[in-house]
N, C-alpha and C positions, 0 to 999 in steps of 0.2 A: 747089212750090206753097206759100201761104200764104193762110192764113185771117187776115183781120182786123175784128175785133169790135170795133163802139161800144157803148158805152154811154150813153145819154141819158136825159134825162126827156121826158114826152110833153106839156109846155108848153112844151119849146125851141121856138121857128119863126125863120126866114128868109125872109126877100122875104114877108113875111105869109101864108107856108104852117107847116104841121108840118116841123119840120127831120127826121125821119125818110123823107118825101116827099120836102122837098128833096134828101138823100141819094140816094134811090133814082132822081131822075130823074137826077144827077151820073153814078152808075153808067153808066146806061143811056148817057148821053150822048159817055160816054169809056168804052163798049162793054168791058163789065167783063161776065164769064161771066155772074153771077147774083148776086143779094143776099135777103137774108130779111128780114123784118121782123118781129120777136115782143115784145107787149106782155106784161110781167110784174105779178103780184098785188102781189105785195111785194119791197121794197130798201129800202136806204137805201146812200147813198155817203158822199164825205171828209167833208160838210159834217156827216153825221151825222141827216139830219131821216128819219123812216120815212115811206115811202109804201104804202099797202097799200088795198086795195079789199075789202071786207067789208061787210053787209049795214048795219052800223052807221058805217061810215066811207065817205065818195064823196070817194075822192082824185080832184083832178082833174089830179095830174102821176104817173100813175104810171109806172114803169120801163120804156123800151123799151132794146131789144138788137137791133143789127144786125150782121147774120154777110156777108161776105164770103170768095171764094175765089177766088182764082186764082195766074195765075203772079207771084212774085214781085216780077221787075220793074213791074208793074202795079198790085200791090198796095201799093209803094213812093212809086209817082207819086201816086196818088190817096189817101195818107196823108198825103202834102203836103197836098193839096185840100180835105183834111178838116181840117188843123190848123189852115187859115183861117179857118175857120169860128168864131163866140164863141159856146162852150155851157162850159155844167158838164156834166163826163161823164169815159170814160175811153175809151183806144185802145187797144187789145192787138193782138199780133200774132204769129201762132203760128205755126210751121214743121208743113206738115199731109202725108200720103200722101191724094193723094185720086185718086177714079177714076169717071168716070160708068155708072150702069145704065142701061140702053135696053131694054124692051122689046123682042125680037124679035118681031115678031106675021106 
């Protein structure tokens, strides 16, 4: 398995959506286990500019992070997919043990 994590700002978009939307329907659509989507207070990346949200400052790009999992080869194809894409951001890509919880009820 492997997890692979974007990084973006939350003014990237594509096809005049949110590029983290647009990610998440890619996922969906090339039936990828599951994707997360978590918008961050504060970053700054390469370029160096701080984004942060605080009562005195209304960033309006602040940091999203999207988490991916699955099997490798999958997570390989669809890191193609994403490299197509034109943002500032970054791509990681982690070798993960992972395992699902299920409720037995």
């Amino acid at each position: 398995m492997k997890l692979l994590r974007i990084y973006l700002g939350e003014k990237d978009s594509k096809g005049g959506k949110p590029l983290a939307e647009y990610i998440v329907e890619l996922a969906y659509r090339n039936h990828m286990v599951g994707i997360t989507v978590c918008k961050g207070i504060m970053g700054f990346g390469k370029k160096r500019h701080m984004h942060r949200s605080d009562f005195f400052t209304l960033s309006e790009d602040l940091p999203i992070i999207i988490d991916l999992v699955d099997e490798e080869e999958k997570i390989d194809e669809f890191e193609k997919e994403i490299k197509k894409l034109n943002f500032d951001g970054l791509i990681v890509k982690i070798p993960v043990d992972a395992y699902y919880m299920e409720n037995e009820k």
